[in-house]
C-alpha positions as CSV (number, residue, x, y, z in Angstrom):
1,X,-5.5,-11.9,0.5
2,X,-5.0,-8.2,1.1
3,X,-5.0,-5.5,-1.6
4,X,-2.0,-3.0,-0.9
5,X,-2.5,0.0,-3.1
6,X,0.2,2.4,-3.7
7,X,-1.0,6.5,-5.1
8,X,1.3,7.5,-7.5
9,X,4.4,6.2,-6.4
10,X,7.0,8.7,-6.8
11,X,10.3,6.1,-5.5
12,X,11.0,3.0,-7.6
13,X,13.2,1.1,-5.3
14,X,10.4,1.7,-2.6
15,X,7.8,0.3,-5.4
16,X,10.4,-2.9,-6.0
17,X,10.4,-3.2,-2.4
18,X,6.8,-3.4,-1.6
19,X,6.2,-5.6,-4.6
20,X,8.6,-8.0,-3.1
21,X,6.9,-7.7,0.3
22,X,3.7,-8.2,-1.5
23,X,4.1,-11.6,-3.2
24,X,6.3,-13.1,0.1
25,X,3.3,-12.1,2.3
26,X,0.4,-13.1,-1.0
27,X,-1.1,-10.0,-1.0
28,X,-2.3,-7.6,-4.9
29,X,-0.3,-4.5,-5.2
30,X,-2.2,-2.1,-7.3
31,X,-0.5,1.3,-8.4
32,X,-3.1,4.1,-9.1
33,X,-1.2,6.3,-12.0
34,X,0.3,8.3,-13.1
35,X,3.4,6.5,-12.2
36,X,6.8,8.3,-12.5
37,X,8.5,5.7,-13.4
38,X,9.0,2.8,-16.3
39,X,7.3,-0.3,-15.0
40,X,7.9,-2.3,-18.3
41,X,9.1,-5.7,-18.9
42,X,12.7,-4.5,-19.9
43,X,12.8,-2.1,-17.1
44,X,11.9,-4.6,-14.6
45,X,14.7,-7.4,-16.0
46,X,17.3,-3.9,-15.5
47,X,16.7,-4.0,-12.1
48,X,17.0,-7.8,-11.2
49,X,13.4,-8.0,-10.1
50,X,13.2,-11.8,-10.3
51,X,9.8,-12.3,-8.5
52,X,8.5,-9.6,-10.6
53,X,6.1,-12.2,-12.8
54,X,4.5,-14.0,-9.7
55,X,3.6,-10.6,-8.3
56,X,-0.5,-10.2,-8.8
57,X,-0.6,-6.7,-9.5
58,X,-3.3,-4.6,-10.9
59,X,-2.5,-1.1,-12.5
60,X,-5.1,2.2,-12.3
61,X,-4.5,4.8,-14.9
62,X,-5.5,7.3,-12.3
63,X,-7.8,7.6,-9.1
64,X,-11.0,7.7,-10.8
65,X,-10.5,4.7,-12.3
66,X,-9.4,3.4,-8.9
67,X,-12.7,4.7,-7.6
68,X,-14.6,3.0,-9.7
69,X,-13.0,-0.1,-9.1
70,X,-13.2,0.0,-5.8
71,X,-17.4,0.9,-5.7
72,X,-18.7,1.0,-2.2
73,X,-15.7,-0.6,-0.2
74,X,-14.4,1.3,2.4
75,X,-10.5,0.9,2.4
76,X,-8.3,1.8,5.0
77,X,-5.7,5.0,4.5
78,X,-2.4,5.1,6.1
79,X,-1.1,8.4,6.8
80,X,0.9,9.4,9.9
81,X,-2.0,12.2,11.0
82,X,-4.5,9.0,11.1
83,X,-6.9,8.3,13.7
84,X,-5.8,4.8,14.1
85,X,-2.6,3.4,15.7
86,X,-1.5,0.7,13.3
87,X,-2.7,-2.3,15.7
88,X,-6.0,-1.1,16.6
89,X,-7.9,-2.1,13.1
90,X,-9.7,-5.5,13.1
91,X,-8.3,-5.9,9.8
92,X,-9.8,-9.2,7.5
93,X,-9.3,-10.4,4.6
94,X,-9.3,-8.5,1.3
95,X,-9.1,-5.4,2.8
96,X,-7.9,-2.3,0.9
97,X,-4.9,-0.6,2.3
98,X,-4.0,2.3,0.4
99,X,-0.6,4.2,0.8
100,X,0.0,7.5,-0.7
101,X,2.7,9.5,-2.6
102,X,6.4,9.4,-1.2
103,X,6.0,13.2,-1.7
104,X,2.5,14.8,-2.0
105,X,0.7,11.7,0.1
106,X,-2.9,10.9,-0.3
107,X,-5.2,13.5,-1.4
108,X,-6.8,15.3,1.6
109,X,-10.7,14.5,-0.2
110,X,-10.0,10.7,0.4
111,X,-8.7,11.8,3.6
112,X,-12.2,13.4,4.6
113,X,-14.2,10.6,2.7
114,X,-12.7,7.8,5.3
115,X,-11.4,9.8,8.6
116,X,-12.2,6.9,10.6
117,X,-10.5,5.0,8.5
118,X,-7.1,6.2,8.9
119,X,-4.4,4.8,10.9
120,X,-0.8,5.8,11.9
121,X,2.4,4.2,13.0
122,X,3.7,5.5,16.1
123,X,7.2,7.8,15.8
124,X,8.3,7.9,19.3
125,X,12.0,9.2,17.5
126,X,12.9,12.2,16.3
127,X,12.4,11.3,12.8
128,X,9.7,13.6,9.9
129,X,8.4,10.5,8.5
130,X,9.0,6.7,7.7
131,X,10.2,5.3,4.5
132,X,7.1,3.8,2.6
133,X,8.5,0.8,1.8
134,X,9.4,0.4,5.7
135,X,5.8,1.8,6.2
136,X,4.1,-1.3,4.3
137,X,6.1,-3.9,5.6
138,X,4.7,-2.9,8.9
139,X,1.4,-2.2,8.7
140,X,1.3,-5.2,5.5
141,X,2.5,-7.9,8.4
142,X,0.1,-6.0,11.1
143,X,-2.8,-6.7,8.9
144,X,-1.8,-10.6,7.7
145,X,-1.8,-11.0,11.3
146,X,-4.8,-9.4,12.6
147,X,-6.8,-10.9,9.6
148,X,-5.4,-15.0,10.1
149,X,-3.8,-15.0,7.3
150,X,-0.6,-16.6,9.1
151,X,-2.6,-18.7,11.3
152,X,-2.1,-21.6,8.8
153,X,1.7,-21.1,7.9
């Protein structure tokens, strides 16, 4: 099982989105606050999020408490200046794969902390960026692949 982690997501149909993609492919979604948006039971029921309860999901209050549950593991960062191309990583299982912001991104220390750690999806169009939802459904099915995680299925 993977651990997807989303910094301070900013978008809630991109959130709704990756949650989906997280229990269909069986992987922890974990949101490192503060979150922009209402996350609660009645909110979730408003937007027809039926999968919603078997999603395994784990919320930070904010990075340092992220940090510290994350100790000495050394995730991977998506980000489209990475070092990576998306298919190079041997990912396994439980890795971290941590996504940032819709509109600030990761922060640049966590950028430094892991620069070999960082890894891109290609933009061969003329496009600025990639919608995150889009961008974790890639690199989400990428990983479950690389690690075995289908080989079973």
């Amino acid at each position: 099982m993977l651990d997807i982690v989303l910094y301070q997501p900013e978008i809630p149909p991109n959130t709704g989105s990756i949650a989906r993609q997280c229990v269909g492919m069986n992987a922890c979604l974990h949101i490192i606050g503060p979150i922009a948006f209402d996350i609660g039971e009645n909110a979730v029921k408003r937007a027809g999020l039926d999968y919603w309860d078997r999603l395994n999901l784990t919320i930070h209050a904010d990075p340092d408490e992220f940090l510290t549950w994350l100790g000495g593991r050394e995730p991977w960062l998506v980000t489209k200046h990475g070092a990576l191309r998306f298919d190079k990583p041997n990912f396994r299982d439980k890795d971290i794969i941590i996504f940032g912001s819709e509109i600030s991104g990761l922060p640049h220390d966590w950028l430094e902390r892991w620069t070999d750690r960082t890894i891109y999806i290609p933009m061969p169009g003329k496009v600025r960026n990639y919608n995150l939802s889009n961008t974790v459904s890639v690199i989400l099915a990428q990983a479950c692949l690389s690690a075995g995680l289908f080989d079973n299925i």
